[in-house]
N, C-alpha and C positions, 0 to 999 in steps of 0.2 A: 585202267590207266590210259590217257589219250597220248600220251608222248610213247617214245621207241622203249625199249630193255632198257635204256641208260637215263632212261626218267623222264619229266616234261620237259615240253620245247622247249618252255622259258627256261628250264635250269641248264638247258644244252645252251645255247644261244645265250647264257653270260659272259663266257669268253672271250668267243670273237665281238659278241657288242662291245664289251668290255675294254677290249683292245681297240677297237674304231674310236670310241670314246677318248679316251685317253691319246690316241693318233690325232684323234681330229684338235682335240686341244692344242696340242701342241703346233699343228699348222696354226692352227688361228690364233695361237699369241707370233707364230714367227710372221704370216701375214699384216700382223696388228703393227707390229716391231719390225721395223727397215733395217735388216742388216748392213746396208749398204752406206747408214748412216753412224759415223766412230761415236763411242764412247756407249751403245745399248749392250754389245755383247764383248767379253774380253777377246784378245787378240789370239791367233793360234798361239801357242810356244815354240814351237820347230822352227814357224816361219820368221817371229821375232827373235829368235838367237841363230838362227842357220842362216833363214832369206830361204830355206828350201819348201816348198807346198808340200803341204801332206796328204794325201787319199781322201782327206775331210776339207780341205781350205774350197774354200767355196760353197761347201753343200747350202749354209743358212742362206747364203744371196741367192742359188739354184733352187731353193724349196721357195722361198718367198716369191721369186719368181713366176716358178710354175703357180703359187698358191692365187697370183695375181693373172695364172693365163695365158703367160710369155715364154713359152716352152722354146724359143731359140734363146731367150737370156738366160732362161734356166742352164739349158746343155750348153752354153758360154762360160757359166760360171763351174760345172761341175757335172760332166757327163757321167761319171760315174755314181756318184750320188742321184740322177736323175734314172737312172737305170735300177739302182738299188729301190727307188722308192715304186715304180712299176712293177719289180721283182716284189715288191713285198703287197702292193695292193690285186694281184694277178693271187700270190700265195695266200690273201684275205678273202676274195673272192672263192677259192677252191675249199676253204678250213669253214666257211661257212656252207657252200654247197652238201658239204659230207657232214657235218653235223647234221643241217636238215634233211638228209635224206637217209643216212642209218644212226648217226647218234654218235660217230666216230669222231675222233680229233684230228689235229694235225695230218694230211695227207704227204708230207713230207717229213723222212728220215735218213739227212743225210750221212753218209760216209766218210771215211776218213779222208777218199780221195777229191770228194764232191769239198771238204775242207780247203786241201790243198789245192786245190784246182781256182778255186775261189782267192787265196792268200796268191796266190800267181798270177790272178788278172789283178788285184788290185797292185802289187809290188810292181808288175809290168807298168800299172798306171799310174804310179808315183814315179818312176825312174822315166817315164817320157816324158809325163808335164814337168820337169824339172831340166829337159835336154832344151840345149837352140831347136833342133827341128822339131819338137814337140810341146812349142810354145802357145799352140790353137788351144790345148788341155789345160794350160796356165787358166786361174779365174785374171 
């Protein structure tokens, strides 16, 4: 057999292709589609009944952005979404390095605390961008 103990390459390497795939669609219909244009995507709910941002308001205008190359409108509209999506293409790159190289999966297993630690910077980042002095995080 020319692939590792966990079979051929091609069967290791559906996953994460699989996932690129599917990621990449999804940029390139938000690319395609101008958030920044009403009436493509529906409107947050929080922000429509509170006026308060959520952890997500802005991400679509911050993904189209960067998808267009504008990494300071990106992190205008939504630094933390912009950080999530590096977090997760840095964790795309490592889940494919270790497949190709013993056949393993996921190189990440987070903890309870690696959880909570996570639910604390985003709460930290909805409870700023919603303050006066924390109006730069506002999209």
């Amino acid at each position: 057999m020319r692939g590792s103990a966990r079979g051929p390459l091609a069967h290791r390497l559906a996953a994460p292709f699989g996932v690129a795939a599917g990621v990449g669609a999804a940029v390139a219909g938000v690319a395609a589609v101008d958030p920044n244009r009403p009436g493509h995507y529906p409107a947050c709910p929080l922000l429509r009944w509170t006026g308060l941002y959520c952890p997500g308001c802005g991400g679509l205008r911050g993904l189209h952005a960067l998808a267009h190359g504008d990494l300071g409108a990106a992190l205008g509209a939504n630094a933390l979404a912009v950080a999530g999506y590096a977090a997760f293409a840095v964790l795309w790159v490592l889940w494919l390095a270790r497949v190709l190289r013993s056949g393993g999966g996921m190189p990440l297993a987070p903890r309870a605390r690696h959880w909570w630690a996570l639910g604390g910077i985003v709460l930290a980042f909805t409870l700023v961008r919603n303050l006066p002095f924390g109006s730069a995080l506002a999209p």
